[in-house]
N, C-alpha and C positions, 0 to 999 in steps of 0.2 A: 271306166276306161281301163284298156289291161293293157299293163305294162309288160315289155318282152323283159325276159332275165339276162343278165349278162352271161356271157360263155362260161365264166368258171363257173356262174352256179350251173349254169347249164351241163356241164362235164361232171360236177359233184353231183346232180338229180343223176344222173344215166349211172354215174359209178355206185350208188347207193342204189340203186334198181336192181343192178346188176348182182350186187352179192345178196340181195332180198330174192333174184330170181334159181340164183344156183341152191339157197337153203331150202327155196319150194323144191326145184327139181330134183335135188336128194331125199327129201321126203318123203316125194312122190315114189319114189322109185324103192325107197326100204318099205313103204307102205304095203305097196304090189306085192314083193317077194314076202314080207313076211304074211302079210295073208292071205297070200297062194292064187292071189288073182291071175299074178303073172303066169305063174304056170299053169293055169285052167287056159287062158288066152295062147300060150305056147302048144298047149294039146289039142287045140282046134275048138275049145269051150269062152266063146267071147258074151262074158254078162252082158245084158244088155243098158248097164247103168249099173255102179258104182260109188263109192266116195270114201275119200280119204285129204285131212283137213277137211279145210273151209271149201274144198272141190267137190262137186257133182258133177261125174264124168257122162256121159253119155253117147252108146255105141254110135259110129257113122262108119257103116263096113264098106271098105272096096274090094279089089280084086284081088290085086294083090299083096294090100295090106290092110290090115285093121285098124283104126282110127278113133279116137277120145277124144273129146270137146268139154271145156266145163272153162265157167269166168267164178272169180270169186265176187267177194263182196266188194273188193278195192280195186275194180275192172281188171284183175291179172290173166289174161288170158292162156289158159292151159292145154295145148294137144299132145297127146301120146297116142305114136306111130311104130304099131307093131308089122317090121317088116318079113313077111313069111319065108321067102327065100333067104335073107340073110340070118333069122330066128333073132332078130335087136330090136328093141326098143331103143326108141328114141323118146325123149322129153324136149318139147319146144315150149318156150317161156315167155310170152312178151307183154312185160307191165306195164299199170295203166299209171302213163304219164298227164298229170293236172294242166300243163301247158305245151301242146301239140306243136304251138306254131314259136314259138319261143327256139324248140328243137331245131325246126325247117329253117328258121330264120337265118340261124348259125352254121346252116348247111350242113347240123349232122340230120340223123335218120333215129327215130326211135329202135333199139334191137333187142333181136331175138336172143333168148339164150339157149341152149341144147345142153342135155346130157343124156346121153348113149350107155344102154347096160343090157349082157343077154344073162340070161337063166341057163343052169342044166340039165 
């Protein structure tokens, strides 16, 4: 039988997710720079697969931006959007929550997190 959570815990899971998801996408993001991913990806050199943590990125190139995908082991869903006209990276973050419908119930939305950084 699953029981739905009450709202506060429901607002304390999303606010605990949330500073789990901005320590990933700092991570990620000193990962890159310091070992030069990022800037192989800025001079038009996109690996085709990577990792940094518990992440295995792997290339999904479009037109005009280049794109990273990798889940860890605790369903965290990770994409890094390098966009060429603007030369940013972006980090989008969205963890993996154990009770989906708990979230809906309460009428919030499970969220994304971002953090945006260029190179020079």
């Amino acid at each position: 039988m699953n029981v739905v959570k009450n709202y506060d815990e429901v607002v304390a899971e999303i606010q605990d997710k949330k500073e789990i998801c901005y320590s990933f996408n700092h991570g990620i993001a000193d990962a890159m720079i310091a070992e030069g991913i990022a800037s192989l990806i800025k001079n038009g050199i996109a690996p085709v697969e990577f990792c940094t943590g518990d992440f295995h990125f792997k290339l999904q190139q479009g037109d005009e931006m280049i794109v990273y995908r990798a889940r860890n082991q605790k369903n965290y869903v990770a994409t890094i959007y390098y966009k060429k006209d603007e030369q940013e990276f972006e980090i989008e973050m969205l963890p993996g929550y154990e009770d989906v419908n708990s979230i809906l119930k309460h009428r919030l939305e499970p969220q994304k997190h971002v953090t945006s950084f260029q190179i020079k």
